[in-house]
C-alpha positions, 0 to 999 in steps of 0.5 A: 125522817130518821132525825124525827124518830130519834128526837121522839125520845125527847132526851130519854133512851132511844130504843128501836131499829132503823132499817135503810133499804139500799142497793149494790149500786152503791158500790159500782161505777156504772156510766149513766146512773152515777145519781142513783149509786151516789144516793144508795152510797149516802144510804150507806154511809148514813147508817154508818154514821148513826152507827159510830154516833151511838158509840159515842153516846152512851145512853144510846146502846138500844139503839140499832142500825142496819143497811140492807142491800138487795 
């Protein structure tokens, strides 16, 4: 869903905030909910890569990006 969003801009500055509401889980080794860790740490590592991507872009510096754990 994140893609569309961006792809709205149609080549002129992004700006807005992207918020991904995410777990602890990514971050534990727990027995039986290995799918759901590996899911939350994909969460994770997603806004992380927006997020180095942006740097990489310079029109890109409206852009935000955050992972929110509960």
């Amino acid at each position: 869903m994140i893609h569309h969003f961006i792809k709205q801009f149609n080549g002129a500055e992004p700006t807005g905030t992207v918020i991904v509401l995410t777990s602890i889980a990514a971050g534990f080794l727990v027995p039986g909910v290995s799918t759901y860790s590996i899911s939350k740490l994909v969460d994770v590592r997603l806004v992380e890569y927006l997020d180095v991507g942006k740097l990489e872009v310079d029109h890109e510096k409206n852009f935000r990006t955050y992972a929110v754990e509960d």
